[in-house]
N, C-alpha and C positions, 0 to 999 in steps of 0.2 A: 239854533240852541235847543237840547233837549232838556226839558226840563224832569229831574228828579221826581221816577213816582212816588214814593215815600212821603214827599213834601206837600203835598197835596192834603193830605189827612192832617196834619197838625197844623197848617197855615189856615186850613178851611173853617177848623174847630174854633179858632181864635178869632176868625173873621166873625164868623156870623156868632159867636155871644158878645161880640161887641157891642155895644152904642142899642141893644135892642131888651138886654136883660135886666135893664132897672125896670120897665114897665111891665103890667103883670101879663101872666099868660091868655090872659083871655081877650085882651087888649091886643098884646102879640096877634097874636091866633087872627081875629076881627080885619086887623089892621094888613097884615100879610095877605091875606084872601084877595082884603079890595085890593091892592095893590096887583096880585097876579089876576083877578077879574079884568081890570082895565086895561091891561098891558097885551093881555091874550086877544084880546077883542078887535087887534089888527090884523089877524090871520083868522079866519075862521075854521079851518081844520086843529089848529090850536089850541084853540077856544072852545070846541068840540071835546079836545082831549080832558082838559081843565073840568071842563064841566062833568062829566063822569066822577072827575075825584073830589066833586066840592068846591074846585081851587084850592084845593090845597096842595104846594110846591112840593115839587118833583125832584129836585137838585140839591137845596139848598140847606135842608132839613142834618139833623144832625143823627141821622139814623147807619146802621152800615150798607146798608141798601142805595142811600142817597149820596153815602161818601163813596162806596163801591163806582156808582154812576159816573158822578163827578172824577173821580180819578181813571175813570175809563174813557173819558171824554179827553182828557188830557190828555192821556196814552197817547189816542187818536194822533191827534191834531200834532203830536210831539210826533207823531212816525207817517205824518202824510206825504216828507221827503222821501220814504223809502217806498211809496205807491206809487210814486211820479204825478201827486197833486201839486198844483202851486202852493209852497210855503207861507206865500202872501196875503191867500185866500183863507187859509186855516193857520195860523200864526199863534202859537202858542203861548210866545209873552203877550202876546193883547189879551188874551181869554184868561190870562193870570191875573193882569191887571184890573179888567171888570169884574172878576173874584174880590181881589187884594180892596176895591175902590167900592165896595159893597157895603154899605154901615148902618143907614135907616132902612124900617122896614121897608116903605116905598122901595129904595135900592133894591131890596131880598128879591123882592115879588117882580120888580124888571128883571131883576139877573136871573131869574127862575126862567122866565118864559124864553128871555133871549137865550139863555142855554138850552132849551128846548128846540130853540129855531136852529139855535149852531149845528145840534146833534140831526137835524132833519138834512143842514145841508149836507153836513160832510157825508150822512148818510148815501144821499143819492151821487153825491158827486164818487165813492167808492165803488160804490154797486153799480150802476148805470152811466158815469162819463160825467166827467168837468162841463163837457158839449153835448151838442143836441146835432146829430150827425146832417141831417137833410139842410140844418144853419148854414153848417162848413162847404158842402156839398149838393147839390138838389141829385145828384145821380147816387145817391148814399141814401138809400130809402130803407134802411132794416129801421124794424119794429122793436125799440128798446123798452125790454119790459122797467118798469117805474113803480117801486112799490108804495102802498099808501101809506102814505105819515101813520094815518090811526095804526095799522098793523105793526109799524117798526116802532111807534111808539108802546102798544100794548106788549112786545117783544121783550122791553128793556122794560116795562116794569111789573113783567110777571116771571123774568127769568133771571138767570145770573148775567149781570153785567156782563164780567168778563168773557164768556161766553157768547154772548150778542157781537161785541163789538170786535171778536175775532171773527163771527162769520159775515160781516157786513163784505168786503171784497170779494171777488169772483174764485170762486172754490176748485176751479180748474184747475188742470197739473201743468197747462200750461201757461196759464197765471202765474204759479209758483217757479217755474221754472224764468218765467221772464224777469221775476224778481231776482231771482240769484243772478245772472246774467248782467241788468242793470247793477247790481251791486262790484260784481267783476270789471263793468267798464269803467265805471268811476273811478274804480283803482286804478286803472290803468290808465285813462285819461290826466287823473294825479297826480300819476309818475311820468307824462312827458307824451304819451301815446302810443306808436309805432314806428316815433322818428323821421325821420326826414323824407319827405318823400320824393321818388324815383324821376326825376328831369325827365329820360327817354319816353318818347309817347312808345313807341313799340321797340321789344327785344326777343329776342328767337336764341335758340339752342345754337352754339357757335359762339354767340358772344363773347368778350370780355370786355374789363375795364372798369371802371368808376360806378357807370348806370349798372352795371351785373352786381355789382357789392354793395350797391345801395339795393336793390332788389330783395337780392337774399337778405338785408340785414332786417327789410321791414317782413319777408316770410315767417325767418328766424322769431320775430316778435309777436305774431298774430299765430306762433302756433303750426305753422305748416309745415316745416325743416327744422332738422337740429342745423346747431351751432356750425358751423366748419371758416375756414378761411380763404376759400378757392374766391379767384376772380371769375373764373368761367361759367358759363351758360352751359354747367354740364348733365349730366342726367338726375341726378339728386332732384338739383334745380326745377329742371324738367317736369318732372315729379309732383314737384311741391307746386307749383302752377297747376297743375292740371286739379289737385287736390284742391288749391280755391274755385277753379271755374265751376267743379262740384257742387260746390259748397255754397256758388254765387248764382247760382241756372245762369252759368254760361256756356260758348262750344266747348266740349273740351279738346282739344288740340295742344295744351305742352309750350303755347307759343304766347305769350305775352303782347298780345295783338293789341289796337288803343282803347279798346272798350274793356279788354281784361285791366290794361295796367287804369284806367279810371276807377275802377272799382276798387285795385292794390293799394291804389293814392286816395282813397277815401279815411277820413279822419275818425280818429277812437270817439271822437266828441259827433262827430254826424252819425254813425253808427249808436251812440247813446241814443243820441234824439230819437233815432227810426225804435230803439229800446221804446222809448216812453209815449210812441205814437202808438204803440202795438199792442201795450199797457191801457191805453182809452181805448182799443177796439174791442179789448178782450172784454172792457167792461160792458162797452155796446152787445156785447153778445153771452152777456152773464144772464144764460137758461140754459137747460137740461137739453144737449145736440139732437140724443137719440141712442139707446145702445147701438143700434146701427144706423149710420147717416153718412149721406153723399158731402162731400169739401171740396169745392171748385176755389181753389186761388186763383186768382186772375192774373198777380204777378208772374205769376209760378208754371203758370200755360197748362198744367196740370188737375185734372177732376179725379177723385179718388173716393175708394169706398169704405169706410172705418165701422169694426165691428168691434165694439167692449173696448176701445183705443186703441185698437192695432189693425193700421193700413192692410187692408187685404186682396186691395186692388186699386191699380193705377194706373192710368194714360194721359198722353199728354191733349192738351186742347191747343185749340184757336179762340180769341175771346173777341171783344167787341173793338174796332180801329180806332185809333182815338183821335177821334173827330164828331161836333155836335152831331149828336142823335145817334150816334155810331157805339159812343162807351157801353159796355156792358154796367149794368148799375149792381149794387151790395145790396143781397137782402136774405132769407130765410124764405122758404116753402115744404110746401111735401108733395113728392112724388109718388102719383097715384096709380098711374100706368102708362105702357110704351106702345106706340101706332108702330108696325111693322108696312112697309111700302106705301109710306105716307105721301098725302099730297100737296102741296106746296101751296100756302093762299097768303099770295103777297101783303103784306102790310100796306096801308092806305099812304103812310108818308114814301116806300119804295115806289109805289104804283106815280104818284104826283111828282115830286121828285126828280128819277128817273126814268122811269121806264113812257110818260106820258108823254115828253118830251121829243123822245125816241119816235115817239108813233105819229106825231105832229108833224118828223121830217119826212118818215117812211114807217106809213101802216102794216106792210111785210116784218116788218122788225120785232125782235123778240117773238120769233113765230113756233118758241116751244111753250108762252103762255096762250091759258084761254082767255078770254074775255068772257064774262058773264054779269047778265042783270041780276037785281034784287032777288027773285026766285030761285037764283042757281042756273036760270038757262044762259046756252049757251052762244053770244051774239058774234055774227061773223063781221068779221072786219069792215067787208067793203059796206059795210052798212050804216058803218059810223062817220062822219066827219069832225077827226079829233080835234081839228083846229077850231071848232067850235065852244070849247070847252077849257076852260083853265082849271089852276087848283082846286078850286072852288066845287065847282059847280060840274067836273069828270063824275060821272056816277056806275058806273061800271066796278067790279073788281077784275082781280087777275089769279088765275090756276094754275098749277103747273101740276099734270098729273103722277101718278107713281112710274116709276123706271129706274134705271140706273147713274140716269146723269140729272135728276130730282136734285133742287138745294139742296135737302134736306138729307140726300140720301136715301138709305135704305130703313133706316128706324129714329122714330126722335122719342123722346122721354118726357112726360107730361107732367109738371108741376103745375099747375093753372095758378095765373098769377096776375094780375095788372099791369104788369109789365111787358107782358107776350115774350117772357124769355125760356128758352126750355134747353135742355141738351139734344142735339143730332149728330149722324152721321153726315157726310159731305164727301163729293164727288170729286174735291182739288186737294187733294190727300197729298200734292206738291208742297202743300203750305206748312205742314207738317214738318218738312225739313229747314227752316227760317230758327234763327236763335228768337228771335222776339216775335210773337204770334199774333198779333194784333189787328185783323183783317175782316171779320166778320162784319153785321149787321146789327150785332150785339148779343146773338147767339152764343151758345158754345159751341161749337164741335168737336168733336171725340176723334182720336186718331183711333183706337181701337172699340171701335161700337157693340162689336157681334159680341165680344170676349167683355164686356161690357154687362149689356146683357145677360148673356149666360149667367153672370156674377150677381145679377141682381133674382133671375129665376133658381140659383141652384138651391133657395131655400124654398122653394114650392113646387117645384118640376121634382121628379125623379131622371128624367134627359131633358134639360133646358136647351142643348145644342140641338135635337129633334123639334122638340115645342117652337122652337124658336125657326127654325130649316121648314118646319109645316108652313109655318104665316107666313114665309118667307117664296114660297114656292107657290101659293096661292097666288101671287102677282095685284090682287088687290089689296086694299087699306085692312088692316087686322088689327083690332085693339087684345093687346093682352092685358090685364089687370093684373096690380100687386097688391096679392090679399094680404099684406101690411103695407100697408102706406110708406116710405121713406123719408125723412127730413132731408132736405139739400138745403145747403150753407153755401152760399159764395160771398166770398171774403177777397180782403183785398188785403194782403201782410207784407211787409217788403221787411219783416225782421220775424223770424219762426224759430224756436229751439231745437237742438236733436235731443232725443231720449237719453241719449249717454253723456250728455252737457255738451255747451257751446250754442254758439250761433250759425244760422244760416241767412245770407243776405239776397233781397231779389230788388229791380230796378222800383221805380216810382214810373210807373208806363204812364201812366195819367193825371202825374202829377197830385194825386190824393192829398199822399202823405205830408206835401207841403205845404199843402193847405192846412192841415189838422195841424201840424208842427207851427203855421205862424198862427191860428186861432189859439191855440196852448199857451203861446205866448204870450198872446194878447192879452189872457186868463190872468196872466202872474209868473208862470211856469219859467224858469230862468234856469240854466245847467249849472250852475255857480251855487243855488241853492239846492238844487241833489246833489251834486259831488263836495260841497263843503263839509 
């Protein structure tokens, strides 16, 4: 139910000179205070705020500043369906009724503060997520910034209302755009969906028959093909498949294979939902990217470099396997500089792991690392008796010097992080040809590094392909610096906009997304209350 802004102002007015205007005003006045004194005193950022103004209420008051407030608060909470918050959570007949149920001053001076607390929650639950991502996920480590009550309270009562409580949501275009989008599927969800979906697990060009006309019909509806009446698997057809595998980061091949037609047979109502998981990410990630910044999707196999919003370079990745210790995790960093003929210093869970194991059967093994003590020297094998030593207690690392067939390639890219995750090149450039990229250690890897590169020096070099070919021909470790720093985002999106409208859909590799979709739920979050 949305409730009428209008009605707010003359319901509010009637309320509060109710049952409060025989006693005089300084009694009023007196009485009202204690009452938000005592109430506030459960929250201490609150009670912080209260104390600045005296206690004296913030909402309740019959001024247009406090009726402006209060009728922005309701806006709110009346449009939290079209943010993809739980309706349940911000429910705007209840906030009417603790208005409407408002009579002695005691009442004024609770409903003051608890409208204070309302507006803090819905505050952050718009701006920064419903959820607390590392809750839903421990591999979901990004840093959501959180603003402080005093600041969003000082906002709202030293500015225009209305104006506050438009910019409380993520101010991105593609925030904006995810909203039109969810508002498009609703309708369509409304109206029935995309129809019946296609029995055949796979259909190919040649076809006909019943599965081919149910194909085309659900194409025809999501947008891919005009109308026609053909039963054939003919080239049109052909066409408009290839146009989803696009549009879905599948092969493209023209061929209706089982993993395409999975994706064809996916519901208007599950595609909402990936809408409104995508809608809490963007809010996890409501701060300023960078006029220029690195975006690694993970779904998407994809790291790209975005200048003033427009993609300016692209390749595809390899991202973390997914298996524990293996996923690549979501976070935010800045890249500071790239090691050209880097050297490989295994991580201590690979060394234990794997590789110790190895050396337990056969000390020759793995004889492209080094072994080295605490100092960096370097310890020869027959010196060691690995079977002496378990996880624990191996005290050794492991190197791998620069070359060609180096993990890491020929250049990695340094975000320094807690994580130990950074972008490189990689020697199994086979991997590269797989639809689903999923194989690493939790790195990235760049299908195109050098060109990469280049793209990240041609704003400092005058020949970055040189600069770049010197470090590179040096055969040892070369740190170049990027005398601006670069933001890199890795994101995990399995629902993304195009710039010219629509959607684009990618799998759930690691299952994220369905985790954040059943915590949503858990919240209140119900599709029944967004498409109603």
């Amino acid at each position: 139910m949305y409730f009428h802004r209008l009605t707010p102002l003359t319901v509010i007015t009637a309320i509060f000179l109710t049952g409060v205007a025989l006693q005089p005003v300084a009694a009023q006045t007196v009485g009202l205070k204690q009452s938000v004194a005592q109430t506030s005193a459960a929250d201490q950022a609150v009670m912080a705020f209260y104390k600045t103004r005296e206690f004296q209420p913030f909402w309740t008051g019959n001024t247009a500043q406090e009726r402006a407030r209060l009728t922005g608060l309701i806006g709110a909470f009346s449009d939290a369906g079209l943010h993809g918050l739980p309706v349940a959570k911000f429910n705007v007949d209840r906030l009417i009724t603790k208005i409407r149920n408002a009579k002695t001053l005691a009442d004024l001076g609770q409903l003051d503060v608890e409208l204070t607390t309302e507006f803090l929650r819905y505050a952050r639950a718009v701006q920064s997520g419903v959820l607390v991502p590392t809750e839903v996920d421990k591999e979901i480590v990004r840093k959501v910034v959180y603003h402080a009550p005093s600041k969003l309270l000082a906002a709202l009562a030293d500015g225009d209302a209305g104006s506050v409580f438009k910019s409380l949501p993520p101010q991105s275009v593609e925030y904006a755009r995810l909203i039109k989008e969810k508002q498009r599927l609703e309708r369509l969800v409304a109206a029935g969906g995309w129809g019946k979906s296609v029995a055949a697990s796979t259909l190919k060009p040649g076809a006909s028959g019943a599965n081919v006309v149910a194909l085309r019909n659900r194409l025809v509806l999501m947008g891919y093909l005009r109308r026609t009446s053909s039963a054939e698997y003919d080239a049109p057809l052909e066409n408009a498949v290839s146009r989803f595998q696009v549009a879905n980061g599948l092969e493209v091949t023209g061929v209706a294979s089982t993993l395409t037609m999975d994706q064809i047979n996916g519901s208007a109502a599950q595609r909402l939902s990936q809408v409104l998981v995508a809608l809490e990410r963007e809010r996890w990630l409501n701060q300023e990217l960078g006029d220029r910044h690195i975006l690694v999707n993970l779904t998407d196999f994809t790291a790209k470099i975005v200048d003033f919003g427009k993609v300016t370079f692209q390749t595809n990745s390899v991202v973390g396997a997914h298996d524990e210790d293996r996923r690549s995790p979501e976070f935010s960093d800045t890249m500071e500089h790239m090691i050209v003929n880097p050297s490989w210093y295994v991580p201590r869970s690979i060394i234990i792991n794997e590789y110790l194991p190895m050396l337990q059967e056969n000390e020759t093994s793995v004889e492209f690392l080094e072994l080295r003590d605490d100092l960096g020297n370097v310890v020869e094998r027959a010196e060691v008796d690995f079977n002496s030593f378990d996880a624990e207690t191996f005290p050794y690392g492991m190197r791998q010097p620069p070359g060609t067939s180096n993990a890491l390639g020929l250049v990695k890219f340094m975000f320094p992080n807690r994580n130990n995750i950074y972008l490189h090149d990689t020697p199994a450039k086979n991997l590269f040809g797989h639809e689903v990229r999923a194989f690493s250690h939790g790195c990235i890897r760049l299908a195109d590094p050098f060109d990469f590169a280049y793209a990240l020096l041609a704003v400092q070099s005058s020949d970055p392909k040189a600069e770049f070919k010197d470090a590179l021909d040096y055969g040892e470790e070369v740190q170049i610096d990027l005398e601006n720093h670069i933001p890199v985002h890795i994101i995990y999106r399995t629902a993304v906009t195009r710039p010219g409208g629509g959607l684009e859909f990618r799998r759930d590799v690691y299952g994220r997304d369905a985790k954040i979709w059943e915590a949503l739920k858990l919240e209140g979050l119900v599709l029944d209350d967004i498409t109603g």
